[in-house]
C-alpha positions as CSV (number, residue, x, y, z in Angstrom):
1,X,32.1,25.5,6.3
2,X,29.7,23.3,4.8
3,X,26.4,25.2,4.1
4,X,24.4,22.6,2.3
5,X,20.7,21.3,3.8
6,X,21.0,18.0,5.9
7,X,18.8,15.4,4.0
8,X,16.3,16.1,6.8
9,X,15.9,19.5,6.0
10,X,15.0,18.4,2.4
11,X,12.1,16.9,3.1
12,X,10.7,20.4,4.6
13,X,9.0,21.2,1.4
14,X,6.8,18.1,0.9
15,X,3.7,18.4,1.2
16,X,2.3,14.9,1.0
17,X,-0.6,13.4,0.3
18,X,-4.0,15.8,-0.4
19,X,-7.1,15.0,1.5
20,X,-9.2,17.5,-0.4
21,X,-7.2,15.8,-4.2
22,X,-10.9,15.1,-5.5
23,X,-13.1,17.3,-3.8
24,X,-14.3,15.5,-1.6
25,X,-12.3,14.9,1.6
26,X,-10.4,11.4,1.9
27,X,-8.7,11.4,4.8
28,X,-5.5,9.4,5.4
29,X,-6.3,6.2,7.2
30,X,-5.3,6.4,11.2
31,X,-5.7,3.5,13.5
32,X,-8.6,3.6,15.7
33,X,-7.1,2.8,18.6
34,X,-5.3,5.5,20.1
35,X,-3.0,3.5,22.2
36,X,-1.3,2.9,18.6
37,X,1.5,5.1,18.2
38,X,1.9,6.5,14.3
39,X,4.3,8.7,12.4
40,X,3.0,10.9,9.6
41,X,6.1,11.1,7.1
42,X,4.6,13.2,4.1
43,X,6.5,12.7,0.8
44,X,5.7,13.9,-2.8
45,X,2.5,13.2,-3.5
46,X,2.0,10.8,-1.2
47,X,2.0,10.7,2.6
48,X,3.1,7.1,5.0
49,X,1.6,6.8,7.9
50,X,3.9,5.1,9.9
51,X,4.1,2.4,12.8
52,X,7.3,2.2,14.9
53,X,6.4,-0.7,16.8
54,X,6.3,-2.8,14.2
55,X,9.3,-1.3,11.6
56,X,6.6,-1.0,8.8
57,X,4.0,1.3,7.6
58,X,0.4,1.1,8.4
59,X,-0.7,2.8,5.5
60,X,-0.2,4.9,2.5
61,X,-2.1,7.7,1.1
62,X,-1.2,8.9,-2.8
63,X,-2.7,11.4,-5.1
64,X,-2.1,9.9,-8.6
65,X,-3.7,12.7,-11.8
66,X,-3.4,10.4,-14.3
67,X,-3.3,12.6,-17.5
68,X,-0.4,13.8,-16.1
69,X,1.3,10.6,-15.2
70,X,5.1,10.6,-16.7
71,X,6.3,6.9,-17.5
72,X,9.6,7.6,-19.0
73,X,11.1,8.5,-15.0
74,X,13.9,5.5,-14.8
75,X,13.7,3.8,-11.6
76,X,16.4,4.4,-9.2
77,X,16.2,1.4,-7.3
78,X,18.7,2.9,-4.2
79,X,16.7,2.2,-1.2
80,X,17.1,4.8,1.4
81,X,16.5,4.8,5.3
82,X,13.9,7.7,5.9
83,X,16.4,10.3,8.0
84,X,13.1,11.9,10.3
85,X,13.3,8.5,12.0
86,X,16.0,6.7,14.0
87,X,17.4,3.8,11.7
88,X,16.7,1.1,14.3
89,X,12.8,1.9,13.8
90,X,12.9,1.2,9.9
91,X,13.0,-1.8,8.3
92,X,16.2,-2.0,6.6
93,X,18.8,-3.8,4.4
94,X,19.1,-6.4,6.6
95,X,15.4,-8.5,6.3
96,X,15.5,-8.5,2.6
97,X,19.3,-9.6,2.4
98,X,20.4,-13.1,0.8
99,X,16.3,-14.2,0.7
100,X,13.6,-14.7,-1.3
101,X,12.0,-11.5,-0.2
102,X,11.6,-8.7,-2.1
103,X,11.3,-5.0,-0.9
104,X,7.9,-4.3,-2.2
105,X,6.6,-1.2,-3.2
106,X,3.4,0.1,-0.5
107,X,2.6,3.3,-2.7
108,X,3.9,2.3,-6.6
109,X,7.0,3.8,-7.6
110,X,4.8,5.7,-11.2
111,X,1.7,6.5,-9.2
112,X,3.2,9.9,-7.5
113,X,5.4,10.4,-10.5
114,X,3.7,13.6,-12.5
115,X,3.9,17.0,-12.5
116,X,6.7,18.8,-13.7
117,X,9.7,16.7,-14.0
118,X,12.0,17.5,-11.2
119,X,8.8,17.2,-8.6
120,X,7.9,14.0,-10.7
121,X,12.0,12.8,-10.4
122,X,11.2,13.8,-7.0
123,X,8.6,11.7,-6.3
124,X,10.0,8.5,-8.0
125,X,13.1,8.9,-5.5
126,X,10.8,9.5,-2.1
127,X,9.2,5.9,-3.0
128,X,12.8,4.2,-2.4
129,X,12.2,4.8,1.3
130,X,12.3,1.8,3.6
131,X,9.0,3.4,5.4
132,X,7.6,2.9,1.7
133,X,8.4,-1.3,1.8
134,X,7.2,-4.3,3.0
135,X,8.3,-8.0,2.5
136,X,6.4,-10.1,0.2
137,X,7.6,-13.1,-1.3
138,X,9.5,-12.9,-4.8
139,X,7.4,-14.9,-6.9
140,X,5.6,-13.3,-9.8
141,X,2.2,-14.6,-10.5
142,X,-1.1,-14.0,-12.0
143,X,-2.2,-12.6,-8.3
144,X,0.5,-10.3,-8.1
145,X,0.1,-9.3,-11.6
146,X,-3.9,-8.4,-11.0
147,X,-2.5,-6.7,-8.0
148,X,0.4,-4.5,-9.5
149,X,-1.7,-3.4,-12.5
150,X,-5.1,-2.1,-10.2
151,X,-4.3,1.8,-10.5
152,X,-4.1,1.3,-14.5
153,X,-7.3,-0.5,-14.6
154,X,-8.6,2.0,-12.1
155,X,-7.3,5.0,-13.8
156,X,-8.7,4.1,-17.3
157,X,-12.4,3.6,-15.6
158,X,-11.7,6.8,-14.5
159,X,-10.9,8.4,-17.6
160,X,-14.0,10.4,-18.0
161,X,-13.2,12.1,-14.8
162,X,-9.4,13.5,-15.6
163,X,-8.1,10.2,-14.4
164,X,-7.6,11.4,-10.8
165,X,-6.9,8.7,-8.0
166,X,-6.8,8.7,-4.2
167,X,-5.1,5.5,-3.4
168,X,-4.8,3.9,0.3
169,X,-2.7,0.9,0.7
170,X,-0.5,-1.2,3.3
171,X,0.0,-4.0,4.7
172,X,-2.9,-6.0,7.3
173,X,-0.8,-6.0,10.7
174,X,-2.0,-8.9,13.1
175,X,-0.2,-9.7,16.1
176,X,-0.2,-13.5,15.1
177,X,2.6,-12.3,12.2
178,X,5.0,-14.9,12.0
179,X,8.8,-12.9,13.1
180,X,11.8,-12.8,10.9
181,X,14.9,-11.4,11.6
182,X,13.6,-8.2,14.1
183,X,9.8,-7.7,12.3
184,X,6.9,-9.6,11.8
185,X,6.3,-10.5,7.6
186,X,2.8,-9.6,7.2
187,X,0.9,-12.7,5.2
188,X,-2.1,-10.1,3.8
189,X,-1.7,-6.3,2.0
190,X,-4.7,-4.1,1.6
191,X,-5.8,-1.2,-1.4
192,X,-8.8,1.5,-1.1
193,X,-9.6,3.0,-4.2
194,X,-11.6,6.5,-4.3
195,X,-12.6,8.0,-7.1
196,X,-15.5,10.5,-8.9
197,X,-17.8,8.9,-10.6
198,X,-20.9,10.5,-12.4
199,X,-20.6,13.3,-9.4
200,X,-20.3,11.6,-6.9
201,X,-17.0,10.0,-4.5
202,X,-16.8,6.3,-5.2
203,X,-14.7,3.5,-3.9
204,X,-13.2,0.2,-4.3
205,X,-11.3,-1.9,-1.8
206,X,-8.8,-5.2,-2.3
207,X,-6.8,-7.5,-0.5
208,X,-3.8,-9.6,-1.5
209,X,-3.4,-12.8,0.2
210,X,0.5,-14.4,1.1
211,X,-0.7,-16.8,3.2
212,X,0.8,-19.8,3.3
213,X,-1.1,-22.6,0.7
214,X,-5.0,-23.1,2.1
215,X,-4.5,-26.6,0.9
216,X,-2.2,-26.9,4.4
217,X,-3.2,-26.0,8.1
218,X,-1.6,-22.5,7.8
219,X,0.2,-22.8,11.7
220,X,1.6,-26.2,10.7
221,X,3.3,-24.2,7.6
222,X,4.8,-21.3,9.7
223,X,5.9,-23.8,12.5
224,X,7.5,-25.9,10.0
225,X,9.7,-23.2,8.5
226,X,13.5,-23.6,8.3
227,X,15.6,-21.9,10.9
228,X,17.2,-18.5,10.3
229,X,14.2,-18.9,6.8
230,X,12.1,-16.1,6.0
231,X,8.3,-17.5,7.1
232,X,6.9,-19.9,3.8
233,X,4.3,-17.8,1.8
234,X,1.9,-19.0,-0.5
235,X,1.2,-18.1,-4.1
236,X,-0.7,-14.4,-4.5
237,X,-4.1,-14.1,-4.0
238,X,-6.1,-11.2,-4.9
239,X,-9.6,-10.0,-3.9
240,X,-12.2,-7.4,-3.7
241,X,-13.6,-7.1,-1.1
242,X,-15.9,-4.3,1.0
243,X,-14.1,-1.2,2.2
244,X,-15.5,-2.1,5.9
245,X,-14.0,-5.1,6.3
246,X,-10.8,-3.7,5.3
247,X,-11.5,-1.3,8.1
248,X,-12.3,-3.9,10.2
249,X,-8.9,-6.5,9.3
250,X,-7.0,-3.3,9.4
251,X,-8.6,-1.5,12.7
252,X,-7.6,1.9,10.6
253,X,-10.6,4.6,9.9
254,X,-11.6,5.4,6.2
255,X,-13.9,8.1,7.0
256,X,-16.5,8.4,3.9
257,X,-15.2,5.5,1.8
258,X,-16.9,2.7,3.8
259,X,-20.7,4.1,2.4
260,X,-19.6,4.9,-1.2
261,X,-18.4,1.6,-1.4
262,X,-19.1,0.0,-5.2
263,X,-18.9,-3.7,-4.0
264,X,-22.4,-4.8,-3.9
265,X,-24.3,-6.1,-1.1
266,X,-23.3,-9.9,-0.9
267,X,-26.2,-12.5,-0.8
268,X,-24.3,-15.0,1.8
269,X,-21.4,-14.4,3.7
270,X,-18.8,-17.1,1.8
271,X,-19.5,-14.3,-0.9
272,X,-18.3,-11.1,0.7
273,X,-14.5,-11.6,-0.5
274,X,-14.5,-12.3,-4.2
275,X,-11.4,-13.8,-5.9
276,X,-10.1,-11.9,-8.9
277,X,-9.0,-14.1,-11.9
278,X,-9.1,-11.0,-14.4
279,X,-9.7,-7.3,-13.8
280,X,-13.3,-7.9,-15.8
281,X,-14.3,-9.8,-12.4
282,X,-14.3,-6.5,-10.5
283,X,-17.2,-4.5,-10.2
284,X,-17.8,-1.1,-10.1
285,X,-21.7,-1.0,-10.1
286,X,-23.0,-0.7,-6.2
């Protein structure tokens, strides 16, 4: 008789992300319409809120406490359908096969990845989870780079305060997505940053772009794509940008983190999204 937990059952003792990880409350980002239908799948340290409909996640919540980060976890790099949802509903093997897209990471594999070492082996594993993915294009550039190294910058700025992290991400679902193979590849990924600084909840917001080259009428580019081609994307793109416009892009609710928002007040409105070259272009004086 075989007596050992279904990998369902396994997930019974996570407990996901923590609203209350700072102090203040930073509640996991829900879509404000109701009519959307989400999925909360808590993992460890981190929670995905989940969108059948559309195969992919509509955001991520994770708790990072960055003195306690472990970096020597090796990645495991077996990607796992999530077994609290039917197959069918996740994005799978089968849109990042014989492509040029990768599987990329929503929440980042180290961010969850402290704490004593099984919870923090356990936490590297949970964020191989299809539910955790989305497709971005495999070229590594100077935008992507900006992008990837965010919590780090983040994290040191926030030394002074026990390094501690609540970090929102996922990708910007519109309907006008371009479709490949069963989904639609989202061209834009969002990140809201909340932190304590000098007593008080503070937060930062970005967005990185996929979008097919400006230098092109973007619908000509999607319409021109090969048949049976993954959609053309254009080199990365990152920004800062206000929380509330993230809200608004996203149509998802970020409770406090639109009025702690560090981003100052832009003079016109070309200036509201400002391009990030080097991580000494963001700012983090409101």
């Amino acid at each position: 008789m075989n007596t050992s937990p279904s990998r369902q059952d396994q997930f019974g003792d996570r407990a996901g992300y923590d609203e209350a990880f700072l102090g203040p409350v930073v509640p996991l980002p829900l879509p404000v319409r109701e009519s959307i239908e989400t999925v909360i799948l808590p993992y460890t340290h981190f929670s995905v809120v989940f969108r059948p409909d559309r195969r992919l996640a509509a955001a991520t919540g994770v708790c990072i406490e960055g003195a306690q980060l472990l970096e020597d976890v090796p990645r495991d790099d077996v990607w796992l359908f999530d077994p609290r949802l039917p197959k069918e509903q996740q994005a799978g093997d089968d849109i990042y096969r014989n492509n040029s897209l990768d599987r990329g990471h929503l929440v980042r594999r180290l961010d969850p990845v402290w704490g004593r070492p099984g919870v923090a082996n356990a936490a590297n594993t949970d964020t191989f989870h299809f539910t955790n993915a989305a497709p971005q294009q495999d070229t590594f550039n100077q935008g992507k780079q900006l992008w990837q190294g965010l919590e780090n910058y983040l994290l040191e700025h926030a030394a002074e305060f026990d390094r501690k992290l609540a970090v929102l991400t996922g990708p910007v679902l519109q309907d006008s997505d371009p479709p490949y193979r069963g989904i639609q590849v989202p061209l834009r990924f969002w990140k809201v940053v909340a932190f304590m600084q000098d007593g008080a909840l503070a937060a930062t917001a970005y967005v990185l772009d996929q979008s097919p080259d400006l230098t092109r009428d973007a619908e000509r580019a999607l319409a021109g794509a090969t048949a049976g081609a993954p959609p053309p994307l254009g080199p990365y793109r990152t920004y800062q940008v206000p929380v509330s416009d993230v809200a608004e892009i996203t149509e998802l609710e970020f409770g406090p983190l639109p009025d702690v928002d560090l981003m100052p007040t832009p003079r016109a409105p070309e200036e509201r999204w400002r391009r990030l070259e080097s991580f000494e272009d963001i700012s983090m004086q409101s």
